[in-house]
LOGULUM-994094 format. One record per residue: residue number from 1; residue in three letters; chain; x, y negated, z of N, C-alpha, C, O in turn. Coordinates in nm, 3 decimals, m for minus. Layout:
// residues N
 seq type mol      nu      nv      nw     cau     cav     caw      cu      cv      cw      ou      ov      ow
 NUM  ALA   A       X       Y       Z       X       Y       Z       X       Y       Z       X       Y       Z
...
END
This chain:
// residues 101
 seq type mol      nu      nv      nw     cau     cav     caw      cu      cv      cw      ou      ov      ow
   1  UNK   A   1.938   2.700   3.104   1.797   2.701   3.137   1.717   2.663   3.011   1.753   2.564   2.948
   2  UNK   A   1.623   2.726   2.975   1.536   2.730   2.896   1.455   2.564   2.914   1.415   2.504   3.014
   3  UNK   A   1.455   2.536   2.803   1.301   2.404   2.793   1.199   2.444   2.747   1.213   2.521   2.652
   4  UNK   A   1.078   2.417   2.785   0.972   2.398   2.703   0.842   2.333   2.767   0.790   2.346   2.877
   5  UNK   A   0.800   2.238   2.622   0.659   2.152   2.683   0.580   2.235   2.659   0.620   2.340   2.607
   6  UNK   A   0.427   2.215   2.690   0.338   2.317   2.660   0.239   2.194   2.577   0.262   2.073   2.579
   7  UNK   A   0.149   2.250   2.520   0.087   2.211   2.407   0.028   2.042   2.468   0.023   1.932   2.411
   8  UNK   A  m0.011   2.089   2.609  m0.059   1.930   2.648   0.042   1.832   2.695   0.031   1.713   2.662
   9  UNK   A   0.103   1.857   2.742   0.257   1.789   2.733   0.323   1.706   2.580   0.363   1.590   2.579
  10  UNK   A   0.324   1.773   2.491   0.365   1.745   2.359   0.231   1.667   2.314   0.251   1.594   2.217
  11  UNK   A   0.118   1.668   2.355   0.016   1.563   2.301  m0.005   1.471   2.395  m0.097   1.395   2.366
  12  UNK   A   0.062   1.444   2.529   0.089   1.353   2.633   0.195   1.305   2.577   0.183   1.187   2.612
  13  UNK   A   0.321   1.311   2.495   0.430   1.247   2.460   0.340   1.187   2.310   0.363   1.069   2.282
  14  UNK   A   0.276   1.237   2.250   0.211   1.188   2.097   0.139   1.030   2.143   0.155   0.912   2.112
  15  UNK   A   0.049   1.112   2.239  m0.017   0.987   2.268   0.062   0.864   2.330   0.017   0.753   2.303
  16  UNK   A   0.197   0.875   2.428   0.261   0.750   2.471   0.301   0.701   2.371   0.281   0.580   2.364
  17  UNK   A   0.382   0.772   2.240   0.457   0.732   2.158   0.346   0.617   2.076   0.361   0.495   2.068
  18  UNK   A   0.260   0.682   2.034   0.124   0.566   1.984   0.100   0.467   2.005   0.090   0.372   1.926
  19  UNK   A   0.081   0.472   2.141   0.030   0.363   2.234   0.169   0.268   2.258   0.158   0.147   2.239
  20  UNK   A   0.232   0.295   2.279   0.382   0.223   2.266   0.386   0.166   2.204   0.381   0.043   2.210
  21  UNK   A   0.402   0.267   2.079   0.411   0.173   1.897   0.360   0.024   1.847   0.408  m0.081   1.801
  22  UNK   A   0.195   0.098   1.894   0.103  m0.003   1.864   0.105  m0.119   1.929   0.114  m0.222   1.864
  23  UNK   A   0.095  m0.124   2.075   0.159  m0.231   2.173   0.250  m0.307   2.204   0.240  m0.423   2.242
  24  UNK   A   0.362  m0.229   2.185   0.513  m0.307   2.270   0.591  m0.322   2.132   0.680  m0.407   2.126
  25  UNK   A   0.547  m0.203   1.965   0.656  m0.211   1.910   0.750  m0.121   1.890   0.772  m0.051   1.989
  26  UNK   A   0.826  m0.093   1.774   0.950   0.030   1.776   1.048   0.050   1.849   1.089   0.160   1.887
  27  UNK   A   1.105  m0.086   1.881   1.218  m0.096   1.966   1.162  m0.021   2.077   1.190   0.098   2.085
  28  UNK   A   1.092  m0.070   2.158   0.999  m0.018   2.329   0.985   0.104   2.282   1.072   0.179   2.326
  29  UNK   A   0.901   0.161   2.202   0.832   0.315   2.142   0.964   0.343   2.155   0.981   0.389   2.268
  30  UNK   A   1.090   0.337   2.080   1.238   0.452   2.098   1.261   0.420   2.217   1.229   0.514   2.290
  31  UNK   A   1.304   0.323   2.281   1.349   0.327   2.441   1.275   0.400   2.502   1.319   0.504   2.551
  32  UNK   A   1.125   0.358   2.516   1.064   0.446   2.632   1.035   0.605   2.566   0.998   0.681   2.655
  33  UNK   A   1.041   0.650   2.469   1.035   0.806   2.449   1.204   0.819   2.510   1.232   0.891   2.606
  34  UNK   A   1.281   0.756   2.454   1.350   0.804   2.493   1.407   0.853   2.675   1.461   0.957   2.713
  35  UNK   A   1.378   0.764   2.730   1.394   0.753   2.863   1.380   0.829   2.945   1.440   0.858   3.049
  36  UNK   A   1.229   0.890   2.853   1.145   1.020   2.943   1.208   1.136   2.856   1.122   1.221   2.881
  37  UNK   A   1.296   1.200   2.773   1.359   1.278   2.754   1.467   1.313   2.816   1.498   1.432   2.829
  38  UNK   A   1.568   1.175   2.883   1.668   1.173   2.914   1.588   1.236   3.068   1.601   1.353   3.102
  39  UNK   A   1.536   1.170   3.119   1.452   1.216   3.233   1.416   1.389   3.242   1.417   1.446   3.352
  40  UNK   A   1.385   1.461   3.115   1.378   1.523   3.124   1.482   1.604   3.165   1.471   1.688   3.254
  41  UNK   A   1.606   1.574   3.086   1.732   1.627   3.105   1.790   1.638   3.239   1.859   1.732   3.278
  42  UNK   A   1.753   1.522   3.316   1.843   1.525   3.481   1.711   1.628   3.533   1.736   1.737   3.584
  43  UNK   A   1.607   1.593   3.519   1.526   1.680   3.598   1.582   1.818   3.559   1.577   1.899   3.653
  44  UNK   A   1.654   1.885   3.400   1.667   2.030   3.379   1.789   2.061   3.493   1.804   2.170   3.547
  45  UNK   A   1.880   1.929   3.519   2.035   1.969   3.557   1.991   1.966   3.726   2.083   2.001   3.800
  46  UNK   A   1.878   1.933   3.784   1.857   1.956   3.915   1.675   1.929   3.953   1.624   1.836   4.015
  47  UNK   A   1.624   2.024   3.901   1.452   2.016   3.938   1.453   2.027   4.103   1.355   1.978   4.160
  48  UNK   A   1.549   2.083   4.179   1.511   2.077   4.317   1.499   1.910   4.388   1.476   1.877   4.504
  49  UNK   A   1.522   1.839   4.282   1.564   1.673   4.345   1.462   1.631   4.351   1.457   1.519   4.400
  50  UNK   A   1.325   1.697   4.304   1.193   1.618   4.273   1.089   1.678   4.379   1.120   1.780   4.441
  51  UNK   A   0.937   1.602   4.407   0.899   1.596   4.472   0.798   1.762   4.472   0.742   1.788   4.365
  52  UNK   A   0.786   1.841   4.561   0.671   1.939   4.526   0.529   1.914   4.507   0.473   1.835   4.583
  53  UNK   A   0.479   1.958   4.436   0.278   1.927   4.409   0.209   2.010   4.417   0.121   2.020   4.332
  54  UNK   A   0.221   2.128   4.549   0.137   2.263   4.492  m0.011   2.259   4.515  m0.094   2.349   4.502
  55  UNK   A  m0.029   2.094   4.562  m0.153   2.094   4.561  m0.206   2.099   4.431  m0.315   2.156   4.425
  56  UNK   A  m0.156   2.054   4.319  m0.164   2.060   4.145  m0.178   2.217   4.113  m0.270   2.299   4.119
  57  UNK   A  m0.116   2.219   4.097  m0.082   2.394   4.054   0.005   2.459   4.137   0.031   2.402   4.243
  58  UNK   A   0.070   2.594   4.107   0.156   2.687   4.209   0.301   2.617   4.134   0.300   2.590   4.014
  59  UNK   A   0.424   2.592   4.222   0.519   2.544   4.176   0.504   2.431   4.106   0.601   2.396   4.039
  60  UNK   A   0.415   2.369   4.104   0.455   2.221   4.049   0.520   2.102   4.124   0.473   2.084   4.237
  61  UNK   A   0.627   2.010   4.081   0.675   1.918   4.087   0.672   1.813   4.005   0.637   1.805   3.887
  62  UNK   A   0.716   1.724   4.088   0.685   1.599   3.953   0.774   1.505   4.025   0.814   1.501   4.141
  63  UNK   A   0.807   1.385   3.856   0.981   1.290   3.854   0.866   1.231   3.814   0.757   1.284   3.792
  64  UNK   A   0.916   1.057   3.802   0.845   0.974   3.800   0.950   0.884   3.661   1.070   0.874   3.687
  65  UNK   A   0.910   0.833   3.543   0.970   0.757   3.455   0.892   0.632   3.415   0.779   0.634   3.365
  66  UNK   A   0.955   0.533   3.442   0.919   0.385   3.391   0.725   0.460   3.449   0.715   0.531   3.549
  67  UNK   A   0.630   0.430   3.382   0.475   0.434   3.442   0.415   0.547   3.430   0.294   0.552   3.451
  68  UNK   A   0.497   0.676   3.387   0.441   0.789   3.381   0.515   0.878   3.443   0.638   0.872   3.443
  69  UNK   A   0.414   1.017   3.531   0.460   1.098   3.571   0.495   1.251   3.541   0.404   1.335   3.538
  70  UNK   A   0.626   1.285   3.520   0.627   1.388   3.485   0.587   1.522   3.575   0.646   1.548   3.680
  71  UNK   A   0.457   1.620   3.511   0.440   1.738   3.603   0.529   1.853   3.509   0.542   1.874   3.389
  72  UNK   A   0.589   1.923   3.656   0.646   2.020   3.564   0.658   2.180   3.675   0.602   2.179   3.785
  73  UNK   A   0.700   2.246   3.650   0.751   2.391   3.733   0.881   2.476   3.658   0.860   2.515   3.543
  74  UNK   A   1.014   2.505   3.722   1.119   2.464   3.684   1.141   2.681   3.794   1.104   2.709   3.908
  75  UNK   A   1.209   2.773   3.690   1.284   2.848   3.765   1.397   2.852   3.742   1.444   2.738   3.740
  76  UNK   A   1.509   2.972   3.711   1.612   3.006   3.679   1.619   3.013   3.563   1.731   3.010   3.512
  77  UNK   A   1.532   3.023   3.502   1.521   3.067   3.362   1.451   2.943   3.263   1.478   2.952   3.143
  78  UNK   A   1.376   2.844   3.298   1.313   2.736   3.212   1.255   2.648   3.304   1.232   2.662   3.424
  79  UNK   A   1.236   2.555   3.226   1.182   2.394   3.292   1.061   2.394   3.184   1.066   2.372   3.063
  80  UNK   A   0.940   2.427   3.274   0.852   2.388   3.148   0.744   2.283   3.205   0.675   2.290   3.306
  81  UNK   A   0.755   2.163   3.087   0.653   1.995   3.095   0.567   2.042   3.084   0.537   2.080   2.971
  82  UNK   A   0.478   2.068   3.194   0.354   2.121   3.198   0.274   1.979   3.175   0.176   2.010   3.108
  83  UNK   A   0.272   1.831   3.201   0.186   1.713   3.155   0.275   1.604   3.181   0.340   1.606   3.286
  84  UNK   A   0.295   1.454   3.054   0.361   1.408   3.120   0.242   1.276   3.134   0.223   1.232   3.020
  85  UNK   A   0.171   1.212   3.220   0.047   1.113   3.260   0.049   1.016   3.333   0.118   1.016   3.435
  86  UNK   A  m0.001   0.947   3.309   0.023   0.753   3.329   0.008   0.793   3.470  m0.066   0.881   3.514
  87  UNK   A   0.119   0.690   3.557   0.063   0.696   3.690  m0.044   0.713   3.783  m0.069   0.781   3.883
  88  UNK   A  m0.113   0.599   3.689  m0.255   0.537   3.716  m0.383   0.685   3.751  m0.482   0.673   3.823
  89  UNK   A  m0.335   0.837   3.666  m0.424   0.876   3.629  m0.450   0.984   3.757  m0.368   1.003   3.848
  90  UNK   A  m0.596   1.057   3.743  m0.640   1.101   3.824  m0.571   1.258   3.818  m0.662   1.337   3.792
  91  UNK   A  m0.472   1.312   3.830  m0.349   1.434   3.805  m0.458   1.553   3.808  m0.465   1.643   3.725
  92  UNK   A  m0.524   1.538   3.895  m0.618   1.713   3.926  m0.693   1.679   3.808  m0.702   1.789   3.754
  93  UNK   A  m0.780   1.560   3.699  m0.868   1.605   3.633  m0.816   1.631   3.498  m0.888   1.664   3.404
  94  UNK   A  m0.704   1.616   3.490  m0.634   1.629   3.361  m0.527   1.764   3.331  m0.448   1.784   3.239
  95  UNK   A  m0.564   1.844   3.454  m0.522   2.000   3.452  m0.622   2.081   3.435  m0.736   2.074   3.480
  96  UNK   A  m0.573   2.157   3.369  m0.647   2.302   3.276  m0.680   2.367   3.452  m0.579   2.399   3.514
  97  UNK   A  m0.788   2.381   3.509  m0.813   2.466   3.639  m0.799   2.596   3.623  m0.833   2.672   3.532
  98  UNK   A  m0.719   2.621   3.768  m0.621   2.758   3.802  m0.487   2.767   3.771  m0.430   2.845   3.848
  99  UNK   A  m0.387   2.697   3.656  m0.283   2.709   3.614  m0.178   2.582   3.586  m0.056   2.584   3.570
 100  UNK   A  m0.266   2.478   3.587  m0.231   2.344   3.550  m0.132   2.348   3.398  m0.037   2.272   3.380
 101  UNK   A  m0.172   2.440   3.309  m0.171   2.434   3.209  m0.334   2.392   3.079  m0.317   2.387   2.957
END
């Protein structure tokens, strides 16, 4: 199966990694990037295990890591991190409307 983040996804991982850094430190910044990669990985080896969101977009699901949630839509062919966003956050205003890209 194919991976891929999409452009806001990869600036949702920029920005945790930052904010990490600056806060908790390198040690925390590698654990927690890392965590949510590994996360990524079980979600590639079984996306049906996660919750559906089509209220978000068409086919979206989402896994949950340490305080952020991963949105994603997963076929036969690729798993693509459509956003990965602090729990806390409001999910519908931080999607591109119509595609949740």
């Amino acid at each position: 199966m194919k991976f891929v983040l999409t452009e806001a996804a990869l600036e949702d991982l920029r920005s945790i990694r930052s904010y990490t850094l600056e806060h908790w430190g390198k040690q925390q910044e590698e654990h927690y990037i890392h965590s949510l990669w590994e996360r990524f990985e079980a979600i590639r080896a079984d996306p049906s295990r996660c919750r559906q969101r089509n209220d978000l977009f068409p086919a979206c699901r989402i896994a949950a890591q340490g305080r952020h949630v991963i949105l994603f839509r997963a076929s036969q062919e690729s798993l693509e991190i459509v956003r990965v966003l602090h729990a806390a956050m409001d999910f519908k205003r931080h999607l591109a409307p119509g595609n949740g890209d």
